[in-house]
KOLMI-325734 format. One line per field, with one value per residue: residue number from 0; residue in three letters; chain; x, y, z of N, C-alpha, C, O in turn. Coordinates in steps of 0.05 Angstrom, whole numbers, plus 5000, padded with zeros to 4 digits. Atoms other than C-alpha are relative to their C-alpha. Example, Ala and Ser with C-alpha at 12.3 -4.5 7.8 and 13.67 -1.06 7.14 Angstrom:
2
seq = [0 / 1] .
type = [ALA / SER] .
mol = [A / A] .
nxx = [5018 / 4984] .
nyy = [4976 / 4976] .
nzz = [5000 / 4999] .
caxx = [5246 / 5273] .
cayy = [4910 / 4979] .
cazz = [5156 / 5143] .
cxx = [5018 / 4985] .
cyy = [5024 / 5022] .
czz = [5000 / 5014] .
oxx = [5039 / 4995] .
oyy = [5024 / 5044] .
ozz = [5013 / 5018] .
# end
This chain:
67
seq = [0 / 1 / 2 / 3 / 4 / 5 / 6 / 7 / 8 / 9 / 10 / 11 / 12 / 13 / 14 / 15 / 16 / 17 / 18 / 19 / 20 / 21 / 22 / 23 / 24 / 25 / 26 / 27 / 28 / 29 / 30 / 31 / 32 / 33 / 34 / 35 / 36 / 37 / 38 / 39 / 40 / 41 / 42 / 43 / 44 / 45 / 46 / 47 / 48 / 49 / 50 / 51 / 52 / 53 / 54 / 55 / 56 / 57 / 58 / 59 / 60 / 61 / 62 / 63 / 64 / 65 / 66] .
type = [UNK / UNK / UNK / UNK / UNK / UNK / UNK / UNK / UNK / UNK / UNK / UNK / UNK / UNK / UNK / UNK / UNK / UNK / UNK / UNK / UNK / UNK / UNK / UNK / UNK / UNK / UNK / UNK / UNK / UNK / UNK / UNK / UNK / UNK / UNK / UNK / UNK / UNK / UNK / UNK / UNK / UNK / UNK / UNK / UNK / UNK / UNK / UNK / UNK / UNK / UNK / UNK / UNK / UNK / UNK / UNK / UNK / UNK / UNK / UNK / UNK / UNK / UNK / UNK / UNK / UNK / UNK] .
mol = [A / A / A / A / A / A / A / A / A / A / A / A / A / A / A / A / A / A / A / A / A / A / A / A / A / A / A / A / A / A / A / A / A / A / A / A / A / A / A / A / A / A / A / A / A / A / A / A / A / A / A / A / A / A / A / A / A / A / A / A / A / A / A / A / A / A / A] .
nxx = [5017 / 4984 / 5005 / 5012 / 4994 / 5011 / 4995 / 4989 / 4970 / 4996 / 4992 / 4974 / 4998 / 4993 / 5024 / 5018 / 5002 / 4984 / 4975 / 4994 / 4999 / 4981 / 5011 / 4996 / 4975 / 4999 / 4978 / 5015 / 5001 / 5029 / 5019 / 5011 / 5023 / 5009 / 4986 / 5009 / 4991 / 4985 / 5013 / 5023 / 4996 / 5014 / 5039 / 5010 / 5011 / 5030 / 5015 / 5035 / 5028 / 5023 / 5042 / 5038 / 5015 / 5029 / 5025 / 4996 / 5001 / 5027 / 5013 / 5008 / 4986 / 4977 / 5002 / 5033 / 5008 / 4993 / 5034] .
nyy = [4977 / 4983 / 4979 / 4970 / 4974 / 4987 / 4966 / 5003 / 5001 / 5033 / 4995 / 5006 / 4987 / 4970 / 4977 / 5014 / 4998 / 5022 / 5000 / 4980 / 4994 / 5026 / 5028 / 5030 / 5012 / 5026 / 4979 / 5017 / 4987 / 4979 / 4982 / 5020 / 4993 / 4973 / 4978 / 4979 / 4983 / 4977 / 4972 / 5006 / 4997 / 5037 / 4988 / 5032 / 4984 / 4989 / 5033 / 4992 / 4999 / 5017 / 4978 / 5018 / 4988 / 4995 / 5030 / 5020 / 5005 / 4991 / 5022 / 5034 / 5031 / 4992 / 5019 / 5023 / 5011 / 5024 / 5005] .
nzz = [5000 / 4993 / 4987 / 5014 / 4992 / 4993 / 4997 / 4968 / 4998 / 4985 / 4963 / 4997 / 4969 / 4986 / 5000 / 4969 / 4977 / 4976 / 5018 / 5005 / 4960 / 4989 / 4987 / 5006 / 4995 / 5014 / 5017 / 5022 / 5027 / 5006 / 4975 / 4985 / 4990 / 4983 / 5017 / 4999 / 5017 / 4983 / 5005 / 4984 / 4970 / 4987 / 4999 / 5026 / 5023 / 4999 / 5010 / 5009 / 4985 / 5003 / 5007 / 5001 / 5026 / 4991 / 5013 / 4998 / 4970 / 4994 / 5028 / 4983 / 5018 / 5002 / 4969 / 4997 / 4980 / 4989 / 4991] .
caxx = [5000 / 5031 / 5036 / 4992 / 5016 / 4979 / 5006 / 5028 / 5097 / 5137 / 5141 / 5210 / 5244 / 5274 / 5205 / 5175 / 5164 / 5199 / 5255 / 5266 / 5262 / 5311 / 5255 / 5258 / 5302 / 5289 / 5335 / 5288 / 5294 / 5218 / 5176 / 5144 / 5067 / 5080 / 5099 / 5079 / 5089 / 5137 / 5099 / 5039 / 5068 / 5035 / 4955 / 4921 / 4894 / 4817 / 4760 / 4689 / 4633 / 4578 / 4504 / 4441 / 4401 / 4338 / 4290 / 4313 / 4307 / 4236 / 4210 / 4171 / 4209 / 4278 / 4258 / 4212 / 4177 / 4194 / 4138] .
cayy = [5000 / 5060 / 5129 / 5188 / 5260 / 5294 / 5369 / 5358 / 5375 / 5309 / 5305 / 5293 / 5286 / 5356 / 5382 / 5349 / 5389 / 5330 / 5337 / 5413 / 5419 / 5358 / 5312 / 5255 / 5200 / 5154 / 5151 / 5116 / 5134 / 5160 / 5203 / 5157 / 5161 / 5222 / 5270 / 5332 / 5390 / 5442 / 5501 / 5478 / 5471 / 5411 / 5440 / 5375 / 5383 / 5409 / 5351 / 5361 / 5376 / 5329 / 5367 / 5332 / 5331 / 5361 / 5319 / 5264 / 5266 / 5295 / 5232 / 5170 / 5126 / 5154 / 5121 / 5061 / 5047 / 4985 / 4939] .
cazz = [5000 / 4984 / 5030 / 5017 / 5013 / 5063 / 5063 / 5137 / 5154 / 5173 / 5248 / 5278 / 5347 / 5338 / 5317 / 5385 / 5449 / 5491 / 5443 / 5439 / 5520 / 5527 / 5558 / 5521 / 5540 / 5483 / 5429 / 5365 / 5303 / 5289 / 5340 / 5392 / 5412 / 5455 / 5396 / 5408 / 5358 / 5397 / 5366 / 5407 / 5472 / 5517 / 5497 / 5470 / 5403 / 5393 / 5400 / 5370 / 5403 / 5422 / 5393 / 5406 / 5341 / 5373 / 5321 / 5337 / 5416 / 5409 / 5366 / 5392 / 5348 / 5382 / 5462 / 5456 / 5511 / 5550 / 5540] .
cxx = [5018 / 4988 / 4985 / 5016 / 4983 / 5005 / 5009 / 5029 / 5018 / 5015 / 5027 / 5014 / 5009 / 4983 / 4984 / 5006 / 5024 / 5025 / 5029 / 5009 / 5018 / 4981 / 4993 / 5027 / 4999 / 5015 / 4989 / 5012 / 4973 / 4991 / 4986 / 4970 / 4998 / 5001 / 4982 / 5012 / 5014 / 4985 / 4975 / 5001 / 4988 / 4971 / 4990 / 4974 / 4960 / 4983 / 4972 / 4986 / 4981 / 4974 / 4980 / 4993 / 4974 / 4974 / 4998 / 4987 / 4972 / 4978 / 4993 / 5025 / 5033 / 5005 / 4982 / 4996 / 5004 / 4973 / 4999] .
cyy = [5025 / 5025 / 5020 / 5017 / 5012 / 5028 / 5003 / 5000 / 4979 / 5004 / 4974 / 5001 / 5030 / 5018 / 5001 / 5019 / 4984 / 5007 / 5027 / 5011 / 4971 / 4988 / 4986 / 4981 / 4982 / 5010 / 4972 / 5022 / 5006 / 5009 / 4967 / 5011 / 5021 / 5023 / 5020 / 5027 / 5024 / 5025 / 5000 / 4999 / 4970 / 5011 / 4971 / 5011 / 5000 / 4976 / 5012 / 4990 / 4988 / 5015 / 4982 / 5012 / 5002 / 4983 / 4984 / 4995 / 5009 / 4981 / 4975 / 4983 / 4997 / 4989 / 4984 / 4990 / 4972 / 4991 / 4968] .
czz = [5000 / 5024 / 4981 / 5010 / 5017 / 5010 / 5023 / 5009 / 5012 / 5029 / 4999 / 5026 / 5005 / 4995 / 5025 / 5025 / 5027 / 5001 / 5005 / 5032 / 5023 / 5028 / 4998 / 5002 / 4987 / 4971 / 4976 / 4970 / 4979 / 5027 / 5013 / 4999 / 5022 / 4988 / 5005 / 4990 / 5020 / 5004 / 5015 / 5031 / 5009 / 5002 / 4984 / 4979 / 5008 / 4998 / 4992 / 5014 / 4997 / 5003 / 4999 / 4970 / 5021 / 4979 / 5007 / 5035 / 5004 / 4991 / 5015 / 4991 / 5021 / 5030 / 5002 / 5023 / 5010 / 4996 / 4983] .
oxx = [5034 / 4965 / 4988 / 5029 / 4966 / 4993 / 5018 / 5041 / 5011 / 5035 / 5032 / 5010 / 5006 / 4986 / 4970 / 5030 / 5038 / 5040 / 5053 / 5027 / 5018 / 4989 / 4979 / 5050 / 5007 / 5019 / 4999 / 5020 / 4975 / 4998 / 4983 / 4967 / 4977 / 4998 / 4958 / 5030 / 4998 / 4981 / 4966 / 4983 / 4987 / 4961 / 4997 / 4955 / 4947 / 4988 / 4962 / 4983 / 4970 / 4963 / 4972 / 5000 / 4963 / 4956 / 4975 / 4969 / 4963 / 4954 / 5008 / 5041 / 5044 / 5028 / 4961 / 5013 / 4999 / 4952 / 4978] .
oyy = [5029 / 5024 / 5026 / 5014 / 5021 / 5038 / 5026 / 4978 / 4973 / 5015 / 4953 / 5021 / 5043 / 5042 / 5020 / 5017 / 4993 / 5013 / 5025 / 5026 / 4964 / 4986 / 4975 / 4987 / 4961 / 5032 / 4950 / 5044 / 5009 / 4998 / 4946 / 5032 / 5027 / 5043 / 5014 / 5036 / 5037 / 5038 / 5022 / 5004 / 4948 / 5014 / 4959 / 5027 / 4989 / 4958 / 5032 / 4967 / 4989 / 5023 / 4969 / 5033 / 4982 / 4967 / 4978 / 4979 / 5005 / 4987 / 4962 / 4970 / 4975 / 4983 / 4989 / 4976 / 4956 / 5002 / 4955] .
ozz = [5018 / 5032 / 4957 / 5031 / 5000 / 5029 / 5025 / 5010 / 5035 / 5037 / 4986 / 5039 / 5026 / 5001 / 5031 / 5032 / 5045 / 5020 / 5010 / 5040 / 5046 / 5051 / 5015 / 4993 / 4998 / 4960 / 4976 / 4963 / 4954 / 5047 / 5001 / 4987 / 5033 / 5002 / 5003 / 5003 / 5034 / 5024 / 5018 / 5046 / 4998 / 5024 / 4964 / 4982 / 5026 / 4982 / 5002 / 5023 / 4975 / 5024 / 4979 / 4958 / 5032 / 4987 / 5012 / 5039 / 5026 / 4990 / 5028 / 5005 / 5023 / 5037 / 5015 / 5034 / 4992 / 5002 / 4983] .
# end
């Protein structure tokens, strides 16, 4: 399978937070599961908001009665 381009700058230990602030003590040769973009600081990225669909929750069909 090949890789996609996704326009995303390729993360790196010296682009990493951990990295840049000498507090990583692992010495791999790709970013680990803690990578965190430097320019970001330690803020964890944005998550989407859970919206009731009001139709939906106003609708027999949407809580059927136990029965």
């Amino acid at each position: 399978m090949a890789k996609r381009e996704t326009g995303k700058a390729k993360v790196s230990c010296e682009s990493c937070f951990f990295g840049q602030n000498e507090l990583c003590a692992l010495a791999l040769d790709e970013p680990c599961a803690t990578y965190r973009p430097a320019e970001r600081g330690l803020r964890p990225e944005r998550q989407l908001r859970f919206v009731f669909r009001t139709a939906r929750t106003r609708s027999a069909y949407a809580f059927p009665l136990p029965g």
